[in-house]
C-alpha positions in Angstrom: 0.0 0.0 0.0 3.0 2.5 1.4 4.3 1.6 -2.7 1.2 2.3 -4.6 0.9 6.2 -2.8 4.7 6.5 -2.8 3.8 6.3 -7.1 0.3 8.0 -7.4 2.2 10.6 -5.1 4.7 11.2 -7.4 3.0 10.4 -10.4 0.7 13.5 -9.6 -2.0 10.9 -9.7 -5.7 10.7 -7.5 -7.8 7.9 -6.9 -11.5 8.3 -7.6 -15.0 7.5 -7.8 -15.9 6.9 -11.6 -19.0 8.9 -12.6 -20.8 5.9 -13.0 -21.2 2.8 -11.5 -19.0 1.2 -8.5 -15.6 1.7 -10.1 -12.7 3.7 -9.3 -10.0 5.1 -11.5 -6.9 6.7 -11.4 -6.6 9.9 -12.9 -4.1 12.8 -13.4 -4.2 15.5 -10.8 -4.4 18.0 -13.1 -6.7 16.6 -15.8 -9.1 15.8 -12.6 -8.9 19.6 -12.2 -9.7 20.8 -15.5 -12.6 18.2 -16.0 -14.0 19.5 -12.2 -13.7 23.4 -13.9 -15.1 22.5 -16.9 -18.4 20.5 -15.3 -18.7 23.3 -13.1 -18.7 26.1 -15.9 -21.1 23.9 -18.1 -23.4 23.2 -15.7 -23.3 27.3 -14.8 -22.6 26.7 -10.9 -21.7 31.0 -9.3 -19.7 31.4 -6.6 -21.9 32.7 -3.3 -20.7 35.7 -1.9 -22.4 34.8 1.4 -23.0 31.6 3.0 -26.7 31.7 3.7 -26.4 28.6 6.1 -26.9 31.1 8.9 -30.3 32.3 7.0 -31.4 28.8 6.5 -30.9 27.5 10.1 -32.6 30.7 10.9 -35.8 29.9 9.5 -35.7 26.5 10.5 -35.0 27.0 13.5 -38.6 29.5 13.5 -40.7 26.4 12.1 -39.9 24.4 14.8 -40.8 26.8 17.6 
């Protein structure tokens, strides 16, 4: 195991969860970047520039009482 992360560490490689199905591949580091940048431009994901979990546990937190 130490053998296999020595190589994927040096290698610039990850280990991850295919798209699809139960099967993991092995991917570049940076190629596993550009796809993540790329899906997330497609799919037109915007950066917050507030983190409205304090909003949402707000409200919640008023339907309960």
């Amino acid at each position: 195991m130490k053998e296999l992360n020595k190589k994927l560490t040096t290698e610039n490689a990850i280990v991850t969860q295919a798209d699809k199905g139960k099967t993991i591949v092995i991917i570049d580091s940076k190629e596993y970047a550009e796809n993540v940048q790329s899906f997330l431009t497609t799919n037109n994901f915007n950066t917050l520039t507030k983190d409205p979990t304090n909003k949402f546990q707000e409200q919640i937190n008023k339907t309960i009482k």
